[in-house]
Phi, psi and omega in degrees: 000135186295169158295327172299333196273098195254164178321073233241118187264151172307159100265120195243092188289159185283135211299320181238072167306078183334110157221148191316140171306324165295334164300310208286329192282347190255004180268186211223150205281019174271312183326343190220124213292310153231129157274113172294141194278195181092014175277190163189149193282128156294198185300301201258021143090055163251151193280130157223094079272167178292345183278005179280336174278151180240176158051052200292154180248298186254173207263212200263332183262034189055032168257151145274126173264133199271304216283311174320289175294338178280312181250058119302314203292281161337303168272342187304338180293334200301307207288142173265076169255185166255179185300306185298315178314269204312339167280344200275310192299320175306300189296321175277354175321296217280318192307319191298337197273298199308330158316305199288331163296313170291312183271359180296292188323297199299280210292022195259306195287334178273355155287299196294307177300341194257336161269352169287342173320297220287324192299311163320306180292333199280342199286294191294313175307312186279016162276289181331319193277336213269349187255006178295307174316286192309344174266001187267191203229160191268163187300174202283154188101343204249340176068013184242202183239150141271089176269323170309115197279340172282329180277355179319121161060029164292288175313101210199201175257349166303155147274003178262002173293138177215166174277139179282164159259094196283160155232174193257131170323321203299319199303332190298102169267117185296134204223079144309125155263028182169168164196129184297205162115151158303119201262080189261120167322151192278309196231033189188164178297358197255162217206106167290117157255155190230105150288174162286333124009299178270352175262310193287328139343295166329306206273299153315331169270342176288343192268340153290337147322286174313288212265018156295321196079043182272009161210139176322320196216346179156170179275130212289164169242119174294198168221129172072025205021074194267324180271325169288357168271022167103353179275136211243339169297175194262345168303291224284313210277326211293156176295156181254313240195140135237142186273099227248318187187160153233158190229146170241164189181089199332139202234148207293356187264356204079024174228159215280150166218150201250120170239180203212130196256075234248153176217148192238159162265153182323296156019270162321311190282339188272323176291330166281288186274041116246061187026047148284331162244148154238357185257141157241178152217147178265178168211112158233184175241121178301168172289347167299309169294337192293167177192154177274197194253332197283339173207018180063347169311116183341139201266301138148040157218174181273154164201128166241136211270022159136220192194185179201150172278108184227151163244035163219080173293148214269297150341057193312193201310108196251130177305122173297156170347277173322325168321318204265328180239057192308319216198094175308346206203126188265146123303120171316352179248343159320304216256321170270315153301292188326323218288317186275331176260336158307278182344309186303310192265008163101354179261185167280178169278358172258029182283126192280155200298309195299338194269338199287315191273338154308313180273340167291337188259002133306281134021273181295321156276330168291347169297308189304324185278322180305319199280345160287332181294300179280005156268349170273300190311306189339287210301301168353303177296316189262322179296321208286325175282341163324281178323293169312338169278327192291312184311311182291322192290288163344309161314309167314291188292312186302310204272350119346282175301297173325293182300333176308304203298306180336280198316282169331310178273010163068047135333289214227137159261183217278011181269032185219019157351278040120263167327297161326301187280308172331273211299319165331309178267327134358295181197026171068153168346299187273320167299319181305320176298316160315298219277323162295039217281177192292117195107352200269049111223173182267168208223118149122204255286166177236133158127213207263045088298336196243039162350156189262163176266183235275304194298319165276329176279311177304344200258298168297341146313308191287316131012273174275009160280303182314335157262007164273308169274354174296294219302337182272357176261295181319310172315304174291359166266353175111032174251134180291177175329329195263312179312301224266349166303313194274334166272331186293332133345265180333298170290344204252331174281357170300302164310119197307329183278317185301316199301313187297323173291359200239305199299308200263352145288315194315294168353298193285000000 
């Protein structure tokens, strides 16, 4: 990047904006990718309590906030829902994004068709002007004619006005040359900022450039920013290039990139492809400095007044050169890759050698982003089972305590454990507990202190009568004595309160 090139500040929006529990408690339950049932609508038709919403996505104004919804999508395994819950939240998550991208791409693509519309009209009008152009004489003094249809209003007193050179269009190659993003010196403070703002700039004020006529054929390409460091010979100075047209075109990392469609001199093409240059830069004028040529007026766009062949471009990756200029002459088997690698990547079939290779090294980034993407879910993945064993273990120990607390408060005994943790998970704590009340069986201490009281012996008396006599029935159907003792044990120890009365005499 040239000396010509000045500093451009960013406007960077903030990427996440926090918002308050209090912001979050006033948005209406459309706002949020999932509500847990068990609510009710207050006076202004919100669901409360408020911790049944989940995942807020949109803002106070109905709009989708993208940052908000990409990390729902994120987060939702993290929440204590279940897996079917939290895939349904994800998937509706992941549709609202995928909407919001299609349509963001259609308007992207109906900007690109409409200015290429307006780029067409301007091209059939400077036909128009130009054979126009082509019948007048040239103004008094200068004695030639203009004929040259390109040449309209060239002949003056710049000395940068010059007469065009035609060449074959065919020579011509898409080059990237910019990209947006913060730009930093290798070995100094000094720092480029690029908005996508300042690329679509570029490109839009260069077309004004064309219809100004401020270079015959295009804006030249140097070597080495040879003329913005002071050189004035015709070696140093001479074109490498002309900058024929630019295009901007979105890049697999998310920045915007200008690329410029370059006719090379042999010169040029034989010094690229034996890799004396692989780098460019550009050289422009911000829109504060520019002005136009046709009335000195602000040009109110960036113009950019040319580029250079360099190998320390200011611009990190940016596709080498060399990319675009593999090859002057194309080969049938050349011509059968491209044809096949076009296919692959989605393209057209007239897509230039810079575009084949410009969208593989997308590709290529987006791979790089996968595979980082899938060593962040690993790690995810191994916290969420972490968590989840700690959470169970837990679980474990609380429904432990809980049955420890039953037994002790004489609820339960302990052979009805079991039973107890059932009805629990059922039908909760405080109902189990009606069925279970506190006392309903007796409680403390066991052995020769702890005597059963007047009340507990009667209940265990009635106890070994009550199984004394199933045994004395049983007997009189034809089981001898020992048999008919051992089932009447069985049916009768089967009810949790005699077993608790039986169990805690035997004990004492």
């Amino acid at each position: 990047m040239s000396s010509l090139v000045y500093e451009v500040d960013v406007m960077v929006p903030q990427a996440y904006a926090e918002w308050t529990t209090a912001y979050m408690n006033d948005l209406p339950d459309s706002a949020f990718l999932y509500i847990a049932p068990g609510g009710e609508k207050d006076d202004e038709g919100l669901t409360k309590p408020r911790s049944l919403r989940f995942f807020p996505y949109r803002d106070s104004k109905g709009d989708v906030d993208l940052p908000h919804l990409r990390n729902a999508i994120a987060q939702a395994p993290k929440a204590n829902l279940s897996a079917a819950i939290i895939a349904k939240v994800q998937a509706k998550g992941r549709k609202i994004l995928e909407a919001q991208q299609t349509a963001a791409a259609e308007t992207e693509e109906e900007r690109r068709e409409r200015e290429e519309e307006e780029r067409r009209e301007r091209e059939e009008e400077e036909k128009r002007a130009a054979k126009k152009q082509a019948r007048r004489t040239t103004p008094k003094g200068y004695g030639m004619p203009l004929g040259n249809p390109a040449s309209r209003r060239y002949y003056s007193e710049e000395a940068d006005w010059s007469a065009p050179v035609a060449l074959a269009e065919a020579e011509a190659r898409w080059v990237e040359i910019a990209r947006s993003g913060s730009h930093f010196g290798r070995g100094s403070d000094r720092k480029v900022k690029l908005s996508e703002a300042d690329i679509e700039s570029m490109a839009r004020g260069y077309r004004k450039i064309q219809s100004e006529g401020w270079f015959a054929t295009g804006a030249p390409v140097t070597y080495n920013h040879a003329s913005v460091l002071g050189a004035k010979d015709a070696e140093s100075t001479k074109a490498a290039g002309r900058i024929l047209e630019l295009k901007t075109q979105r890049r697999g990392d998310g920045s915007l990139a200008l690329f410029g469609l370059i006719r090379w001199t042999e010169e040029a093409r034989r010094r690229v492809r034996a890799g004396e240059f692989d780098g460019f830069s550009i050289e422009a004028l911000p829109p504060a400095s520019a002005r136009s040529k046709e009335d000195g007026s602000p040009f109110g766009d960036w113009a950019l007044t040319g580029g250079t062949l360099t190998n320390e471009p200011l611009i990190s990756r940016l596709a080498p050169v060399a990319a675009s200029e593999t090859s002057t002459r194309s080969t049938p088997k050349m011509d059968a890759t491209l044809s096949i690698l076009r296919g692959a990547l989605a393209l057209s079939e007239d897509a230039t050698e810079a575009e084949v290779i410009g969208a593989a090294q997308q590709l290529s980034e987006r791979a790089a982003k996968a595979d980082a993407l899938e060593e962040s879910l690993s790690t995810v993945t191994s916290d969420r089972d972490a968590i989840k064993a700690e959470r169970d273990d837990l679980s474990s120990w609380k429904q432990d305590r809980m049955l420890d607390l039953a037994c002790d408060e004489g609820r339960i005994a302990a052979a009805e454990r079991e039973r107890y943790a059932r009805v629990v998970a059922a039908l909760g704590e405080s109902e189990a507990n009606e069925i279970y009340y506190r006392g309903r069986l007796p409680t403390g201490e066991v052995g020769a202190d702890a005597p059963l009281t007047p009340a507990d012996a009667a209940g265990f008396a009635g106890v070994q009568s009550t199984i004394q006599a199933l045994a004395d029935r049983l007997g009189s159907d034809g089981l001898d004595a020992a048999s008919a003792f051992a089932r009447a044990m069985t049916e009768v120890l089967s009810d949790p309160v005699k077993l608790a009365l039986y169990e805690s005499e035997t004990l004492n």
